[in-house]
OpenMM code with the backbone's topology and positions (N, CA, C; nanometers):
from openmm import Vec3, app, unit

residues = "UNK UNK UNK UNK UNK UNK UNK UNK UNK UNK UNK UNK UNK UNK UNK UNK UNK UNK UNK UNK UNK UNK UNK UNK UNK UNK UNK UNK UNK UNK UNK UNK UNK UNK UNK UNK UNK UNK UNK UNK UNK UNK UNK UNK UNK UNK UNK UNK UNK UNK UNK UNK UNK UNK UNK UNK UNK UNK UNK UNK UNK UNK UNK UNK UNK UNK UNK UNK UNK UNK UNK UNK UNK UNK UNK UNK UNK UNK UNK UNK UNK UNK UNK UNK UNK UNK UNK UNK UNK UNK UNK UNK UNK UNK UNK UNK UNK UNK UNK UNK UNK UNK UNK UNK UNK UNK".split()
positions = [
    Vec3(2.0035, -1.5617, -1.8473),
    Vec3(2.1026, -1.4619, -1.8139),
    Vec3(2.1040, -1.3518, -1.9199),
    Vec3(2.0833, -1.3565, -2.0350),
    Vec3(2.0287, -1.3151, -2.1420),
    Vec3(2.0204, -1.1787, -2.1261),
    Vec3(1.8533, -1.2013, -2.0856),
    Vec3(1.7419, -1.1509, -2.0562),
    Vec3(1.7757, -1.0370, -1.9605),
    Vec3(1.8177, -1.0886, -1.8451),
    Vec3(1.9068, -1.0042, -1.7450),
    Vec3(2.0052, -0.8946, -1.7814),
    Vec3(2.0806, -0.8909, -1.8728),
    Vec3(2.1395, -0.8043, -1.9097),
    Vec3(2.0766, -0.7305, -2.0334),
    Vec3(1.9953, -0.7771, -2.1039),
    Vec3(1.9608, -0.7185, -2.2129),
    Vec3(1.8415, -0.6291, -2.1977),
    Vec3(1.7815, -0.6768, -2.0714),
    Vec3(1.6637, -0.5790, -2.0511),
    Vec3(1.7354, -0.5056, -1.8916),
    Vec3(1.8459, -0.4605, -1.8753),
    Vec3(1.9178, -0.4392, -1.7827),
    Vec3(1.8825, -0.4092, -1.6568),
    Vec3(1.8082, -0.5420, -1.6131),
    Vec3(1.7042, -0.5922, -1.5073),
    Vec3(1.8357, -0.5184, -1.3894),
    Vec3(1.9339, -0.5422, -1.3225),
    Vec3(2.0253, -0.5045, -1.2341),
    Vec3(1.9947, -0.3129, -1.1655),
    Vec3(2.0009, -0.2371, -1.2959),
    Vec3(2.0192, -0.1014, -1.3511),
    Vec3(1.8688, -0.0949, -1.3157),
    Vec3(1.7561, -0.1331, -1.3398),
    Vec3(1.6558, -0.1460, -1.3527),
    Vec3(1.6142, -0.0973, -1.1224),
    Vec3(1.6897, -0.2351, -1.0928),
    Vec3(1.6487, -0.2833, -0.9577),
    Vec3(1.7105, -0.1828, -0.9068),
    Vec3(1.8327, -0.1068, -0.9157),
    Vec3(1.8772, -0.0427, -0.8318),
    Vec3(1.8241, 0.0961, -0.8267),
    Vec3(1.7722, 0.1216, -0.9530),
    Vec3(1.7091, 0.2915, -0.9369),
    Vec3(1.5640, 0.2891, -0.9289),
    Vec3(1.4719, 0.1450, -0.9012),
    Vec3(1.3301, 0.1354, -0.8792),
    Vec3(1.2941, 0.1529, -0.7146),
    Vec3(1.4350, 0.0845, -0.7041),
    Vec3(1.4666, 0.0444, -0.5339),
    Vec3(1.4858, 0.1509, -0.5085),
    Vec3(1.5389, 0.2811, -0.5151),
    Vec3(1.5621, 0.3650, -0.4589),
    Vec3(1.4599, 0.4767, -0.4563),
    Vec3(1.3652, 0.4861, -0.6075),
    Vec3(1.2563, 0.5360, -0.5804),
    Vec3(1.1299, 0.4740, -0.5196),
    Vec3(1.1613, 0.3697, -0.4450),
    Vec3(1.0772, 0.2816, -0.3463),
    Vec3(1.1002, 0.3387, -0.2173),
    Vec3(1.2228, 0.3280, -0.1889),
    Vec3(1.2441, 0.3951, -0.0670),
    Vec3(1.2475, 0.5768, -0.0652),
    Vec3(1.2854, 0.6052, -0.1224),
    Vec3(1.2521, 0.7434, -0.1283),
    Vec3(1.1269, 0.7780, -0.0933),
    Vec3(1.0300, 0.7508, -0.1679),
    Vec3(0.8457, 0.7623, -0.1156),
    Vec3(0.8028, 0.7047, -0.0464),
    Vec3(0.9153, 0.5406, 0.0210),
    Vec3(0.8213, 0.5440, 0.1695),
    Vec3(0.8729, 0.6018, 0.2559),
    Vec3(0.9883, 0.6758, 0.2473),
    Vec3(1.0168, 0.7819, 0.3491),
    Vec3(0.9230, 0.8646, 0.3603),
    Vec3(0.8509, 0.8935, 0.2593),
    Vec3(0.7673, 1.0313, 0.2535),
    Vec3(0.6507, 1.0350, 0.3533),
    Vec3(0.5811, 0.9198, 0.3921),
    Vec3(0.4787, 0.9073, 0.4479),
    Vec3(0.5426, 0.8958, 0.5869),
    Vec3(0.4839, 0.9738, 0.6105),
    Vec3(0.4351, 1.0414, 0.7443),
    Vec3(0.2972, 0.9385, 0.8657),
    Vec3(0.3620, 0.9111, 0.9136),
    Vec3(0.2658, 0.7380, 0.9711),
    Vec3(0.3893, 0.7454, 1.1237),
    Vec3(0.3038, 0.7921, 1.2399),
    Vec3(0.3973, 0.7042, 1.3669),
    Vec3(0.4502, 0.6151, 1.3947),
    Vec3(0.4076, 0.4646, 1.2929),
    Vec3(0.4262, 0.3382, 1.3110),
    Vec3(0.5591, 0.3520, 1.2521),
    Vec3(0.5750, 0.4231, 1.1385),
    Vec3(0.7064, 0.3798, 1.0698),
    Vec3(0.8434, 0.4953, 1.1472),
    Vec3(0.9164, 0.3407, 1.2228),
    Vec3(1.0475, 0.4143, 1.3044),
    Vec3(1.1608, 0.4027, 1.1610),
    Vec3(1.1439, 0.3736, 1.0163),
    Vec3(1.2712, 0.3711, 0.9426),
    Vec3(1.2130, 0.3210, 0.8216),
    Vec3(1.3181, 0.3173, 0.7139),
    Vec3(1.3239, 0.2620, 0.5777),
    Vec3(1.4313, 0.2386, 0.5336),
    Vec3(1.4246, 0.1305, 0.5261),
    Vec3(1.5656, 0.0611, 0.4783),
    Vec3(1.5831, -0.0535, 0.3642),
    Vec3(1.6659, -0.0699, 0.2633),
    Vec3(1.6902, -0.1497, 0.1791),
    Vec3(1.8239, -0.1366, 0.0795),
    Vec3(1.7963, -0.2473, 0.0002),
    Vec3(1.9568, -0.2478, -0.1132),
    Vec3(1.8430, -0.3020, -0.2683),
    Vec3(1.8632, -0.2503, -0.3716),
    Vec3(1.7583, -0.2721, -0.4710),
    Vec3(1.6123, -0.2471, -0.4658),
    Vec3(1.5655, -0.3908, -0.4956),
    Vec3(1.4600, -0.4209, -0.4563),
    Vec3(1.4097, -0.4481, -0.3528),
    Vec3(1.4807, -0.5126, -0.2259),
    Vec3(1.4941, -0.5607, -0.1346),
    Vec3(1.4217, -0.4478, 0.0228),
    Vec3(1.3444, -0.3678, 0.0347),
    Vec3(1.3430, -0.3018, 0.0682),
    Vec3(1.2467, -0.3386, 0.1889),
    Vec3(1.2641, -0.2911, 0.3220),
    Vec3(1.1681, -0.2641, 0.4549),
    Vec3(1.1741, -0.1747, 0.4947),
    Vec3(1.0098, -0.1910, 0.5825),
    Vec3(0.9667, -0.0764, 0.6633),
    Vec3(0.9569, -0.1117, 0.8132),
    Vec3(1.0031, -0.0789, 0.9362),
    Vec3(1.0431, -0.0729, 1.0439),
    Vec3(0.9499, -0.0253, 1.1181),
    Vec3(0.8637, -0.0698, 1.1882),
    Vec3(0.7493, -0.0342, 1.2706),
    Vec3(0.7973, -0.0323, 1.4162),
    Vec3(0.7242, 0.0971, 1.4420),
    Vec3(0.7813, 0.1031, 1.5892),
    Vec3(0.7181, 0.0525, 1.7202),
    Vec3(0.7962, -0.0544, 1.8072),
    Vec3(0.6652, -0.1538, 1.8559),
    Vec3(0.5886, -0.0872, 1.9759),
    Vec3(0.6724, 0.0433, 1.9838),
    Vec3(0.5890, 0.1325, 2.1453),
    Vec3(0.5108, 0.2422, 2.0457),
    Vec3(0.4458, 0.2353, 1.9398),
    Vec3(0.3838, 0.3417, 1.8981),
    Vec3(0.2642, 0.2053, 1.7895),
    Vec3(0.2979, 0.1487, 1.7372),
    Vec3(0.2192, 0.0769, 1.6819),
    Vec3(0.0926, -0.0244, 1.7833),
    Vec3(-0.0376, -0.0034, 1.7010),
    Vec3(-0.1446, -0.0821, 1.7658),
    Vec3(-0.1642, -0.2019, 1.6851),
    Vec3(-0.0836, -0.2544, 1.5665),
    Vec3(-0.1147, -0.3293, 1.5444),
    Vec3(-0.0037, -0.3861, 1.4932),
    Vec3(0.0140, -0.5642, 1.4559),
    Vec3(0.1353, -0.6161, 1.4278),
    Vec3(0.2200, -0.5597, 1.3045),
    Vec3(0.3207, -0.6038, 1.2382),
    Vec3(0.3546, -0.6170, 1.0970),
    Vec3(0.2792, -0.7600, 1.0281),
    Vec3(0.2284, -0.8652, 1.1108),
    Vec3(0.2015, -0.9257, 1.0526),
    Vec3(0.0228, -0.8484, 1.0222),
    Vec3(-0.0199, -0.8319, 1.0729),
    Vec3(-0.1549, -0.8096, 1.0476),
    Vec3(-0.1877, -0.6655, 0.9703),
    Vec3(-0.0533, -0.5683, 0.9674),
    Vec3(-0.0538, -0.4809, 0.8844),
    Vec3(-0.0417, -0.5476, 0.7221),
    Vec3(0.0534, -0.6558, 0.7331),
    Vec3(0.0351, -0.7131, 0.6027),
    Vec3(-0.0896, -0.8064, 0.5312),
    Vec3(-0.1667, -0.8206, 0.6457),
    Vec3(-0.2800, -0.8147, 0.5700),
    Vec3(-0.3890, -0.7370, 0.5150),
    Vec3(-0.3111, -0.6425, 0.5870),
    Vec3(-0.4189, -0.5427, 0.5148),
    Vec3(-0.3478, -0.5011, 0.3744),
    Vec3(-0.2136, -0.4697, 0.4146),
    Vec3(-0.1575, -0.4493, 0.2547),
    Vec3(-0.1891, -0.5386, 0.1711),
    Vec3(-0.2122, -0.6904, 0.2029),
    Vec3(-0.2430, -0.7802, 0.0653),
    Vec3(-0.4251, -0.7650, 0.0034),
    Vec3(-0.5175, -0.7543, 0.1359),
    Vec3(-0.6503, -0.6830, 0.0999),
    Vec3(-0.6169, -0.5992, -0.0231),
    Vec3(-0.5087, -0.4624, 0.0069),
    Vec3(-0.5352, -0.3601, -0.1033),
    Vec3(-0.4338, -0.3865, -0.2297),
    Vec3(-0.3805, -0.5219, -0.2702),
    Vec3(-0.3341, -0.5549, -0.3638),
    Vec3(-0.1498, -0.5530, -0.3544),
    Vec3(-0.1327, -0.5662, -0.2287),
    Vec3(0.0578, -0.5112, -0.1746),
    Vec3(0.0922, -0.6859, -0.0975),
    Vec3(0.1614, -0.7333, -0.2221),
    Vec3(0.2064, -0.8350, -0.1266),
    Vec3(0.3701, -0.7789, 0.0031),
    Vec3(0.2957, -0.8259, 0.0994),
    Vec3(0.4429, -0.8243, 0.1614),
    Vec3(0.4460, -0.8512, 0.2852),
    Vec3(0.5897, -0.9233, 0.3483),
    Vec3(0.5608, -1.0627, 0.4504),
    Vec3(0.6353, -0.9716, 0.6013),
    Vec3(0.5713, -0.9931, 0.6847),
    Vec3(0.6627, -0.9954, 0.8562),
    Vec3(0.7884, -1.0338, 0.8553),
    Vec3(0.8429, -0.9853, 0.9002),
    Vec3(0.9900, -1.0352, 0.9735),
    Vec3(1.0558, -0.9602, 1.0567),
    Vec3(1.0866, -1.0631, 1.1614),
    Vec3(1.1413, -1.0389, 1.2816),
    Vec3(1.0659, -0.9379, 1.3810),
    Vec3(0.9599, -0.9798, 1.3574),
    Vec3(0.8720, -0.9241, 1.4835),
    Vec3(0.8086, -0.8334, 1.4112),
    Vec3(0.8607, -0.7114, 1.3419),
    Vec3(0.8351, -0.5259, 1.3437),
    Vec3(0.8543, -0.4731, 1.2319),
    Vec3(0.8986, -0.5663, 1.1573),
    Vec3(0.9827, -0.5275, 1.0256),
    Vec3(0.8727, -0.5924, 0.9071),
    Vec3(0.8220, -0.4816, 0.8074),
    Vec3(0.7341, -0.5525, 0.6415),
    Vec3(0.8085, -0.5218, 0.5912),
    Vec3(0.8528, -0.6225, 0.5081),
    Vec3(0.9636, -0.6663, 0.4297),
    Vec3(0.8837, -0.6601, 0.2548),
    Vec3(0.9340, -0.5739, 0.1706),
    Vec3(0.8653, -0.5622, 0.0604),
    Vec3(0.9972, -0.6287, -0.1133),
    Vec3(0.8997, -0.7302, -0.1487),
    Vec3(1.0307, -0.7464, -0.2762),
    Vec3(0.9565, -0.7633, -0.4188),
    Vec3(0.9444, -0.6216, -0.4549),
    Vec3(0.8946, -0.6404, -0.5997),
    Vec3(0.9449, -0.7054, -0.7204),
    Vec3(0.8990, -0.7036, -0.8372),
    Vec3(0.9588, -0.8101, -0.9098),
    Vec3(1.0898, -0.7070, -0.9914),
    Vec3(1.1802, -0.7469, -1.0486),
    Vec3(1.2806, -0.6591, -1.1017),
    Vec3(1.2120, -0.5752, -1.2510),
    Vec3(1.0930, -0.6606, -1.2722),
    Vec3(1.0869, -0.5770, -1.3869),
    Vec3(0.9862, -0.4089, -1.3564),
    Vec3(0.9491, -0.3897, -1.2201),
    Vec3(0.8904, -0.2971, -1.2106),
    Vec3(0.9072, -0.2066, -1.2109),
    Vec3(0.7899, -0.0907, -1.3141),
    Vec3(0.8278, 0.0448, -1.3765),
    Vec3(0.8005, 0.1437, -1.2431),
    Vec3(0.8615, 0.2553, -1.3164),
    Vec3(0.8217, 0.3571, -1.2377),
    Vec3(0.6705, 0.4063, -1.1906),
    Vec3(0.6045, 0.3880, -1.2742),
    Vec3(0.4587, 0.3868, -1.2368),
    Vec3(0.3627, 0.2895, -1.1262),
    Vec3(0.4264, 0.1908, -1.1582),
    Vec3(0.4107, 0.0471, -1.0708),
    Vec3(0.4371, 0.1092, -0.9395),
    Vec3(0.5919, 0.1334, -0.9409),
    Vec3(0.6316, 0.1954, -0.7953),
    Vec3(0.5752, 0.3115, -0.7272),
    Vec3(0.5471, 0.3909, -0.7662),
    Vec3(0.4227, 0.4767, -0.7539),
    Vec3(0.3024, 0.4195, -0.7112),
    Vec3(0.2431, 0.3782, -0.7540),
    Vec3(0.1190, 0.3112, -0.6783),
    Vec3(0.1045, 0.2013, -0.6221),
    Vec3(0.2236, 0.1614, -0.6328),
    Vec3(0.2369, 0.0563, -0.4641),
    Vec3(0.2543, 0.1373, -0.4037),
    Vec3(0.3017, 0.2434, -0.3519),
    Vec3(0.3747, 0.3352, -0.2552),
    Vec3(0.2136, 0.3686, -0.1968),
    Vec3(0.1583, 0.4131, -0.3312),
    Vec3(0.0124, 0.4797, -0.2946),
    Vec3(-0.0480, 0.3737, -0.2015),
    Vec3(-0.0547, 0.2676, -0.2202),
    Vec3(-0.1613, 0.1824, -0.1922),
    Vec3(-0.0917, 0.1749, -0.0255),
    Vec3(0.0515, 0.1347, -0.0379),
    Vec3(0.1040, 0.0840, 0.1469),
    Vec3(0.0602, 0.2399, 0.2139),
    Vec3(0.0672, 0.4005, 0.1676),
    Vec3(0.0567, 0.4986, 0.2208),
    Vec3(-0.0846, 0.4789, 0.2585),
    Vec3(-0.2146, 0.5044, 0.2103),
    Vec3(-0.3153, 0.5122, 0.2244),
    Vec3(-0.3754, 0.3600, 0.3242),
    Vec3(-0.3151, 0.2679, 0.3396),
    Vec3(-0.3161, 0.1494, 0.3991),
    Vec3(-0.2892, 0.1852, 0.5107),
    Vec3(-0.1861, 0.2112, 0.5746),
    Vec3(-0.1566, 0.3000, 0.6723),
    Vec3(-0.2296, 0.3818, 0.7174),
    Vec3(-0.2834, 0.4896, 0.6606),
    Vec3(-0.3728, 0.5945, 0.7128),
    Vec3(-0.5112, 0.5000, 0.7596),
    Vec3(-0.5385, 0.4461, 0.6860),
    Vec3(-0.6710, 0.3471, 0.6941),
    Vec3(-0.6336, 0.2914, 0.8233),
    Vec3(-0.5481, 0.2631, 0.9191),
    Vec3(-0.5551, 0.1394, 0.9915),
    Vec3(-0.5774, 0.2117, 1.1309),
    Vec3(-0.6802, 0.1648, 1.2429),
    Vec3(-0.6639, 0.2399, 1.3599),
    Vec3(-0.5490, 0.2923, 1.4461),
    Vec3(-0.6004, 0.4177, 1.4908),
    Vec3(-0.4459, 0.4097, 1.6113),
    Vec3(-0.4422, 0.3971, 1.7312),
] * unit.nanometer
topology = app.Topology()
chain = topology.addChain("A")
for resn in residues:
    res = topology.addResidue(resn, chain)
    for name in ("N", "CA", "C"):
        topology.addAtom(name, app.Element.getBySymbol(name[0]), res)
């Protein structure tokens, strides 16, 4: 618990999380009908009359390019980085799910 406050992991999650979602708003992709989250906690909302391919099988391609992150509820990639991640980190995950996206047929 320490640790948690002293490296002010909380403060940390809430303004990483928000520049998480902020830049996956940015991308521009038909599949994505939304972006939504609280912290870290953050998803992307695929739209199932415009998408050719699952969330689950989109997430394999995100884990191919080094992006863990799991299906749920049909339509929804559900992304949860670790609390200690910097701004730079978040940045090029963003890069990697954006360009993942572009990569995938339509």
């Amino acid at each position: 618990v320490q640790t948690i406050i002293d490296e002010q992991l909380p403060q940390n999650a809430a303004k990483m999380g928000e520049l998480f979602r902020e830049r996956l708003r940015q991308i521009d992709h038909p599949w994505i009908q939304q972006v939504r989250g609280k912290g870290l906690l953050n998803a992307l909302v695929m739209d199932p009359d415009k998408a050719t391919l699952t969330a689950k099988q989109v997430c394999k391609h995100l884990v191919k390019h080094g992006v863990l992150a799991k299906q749920t509820q049909g339509n929804i990639i559900r992304f949860t980085p670790p609390l200690i991640i910097s701004e730079e980190q978040v940045h090029a995950c963003c890069d990697i799910i954006e360009e993942t996206f572009h990569s995938l047929p339509a």
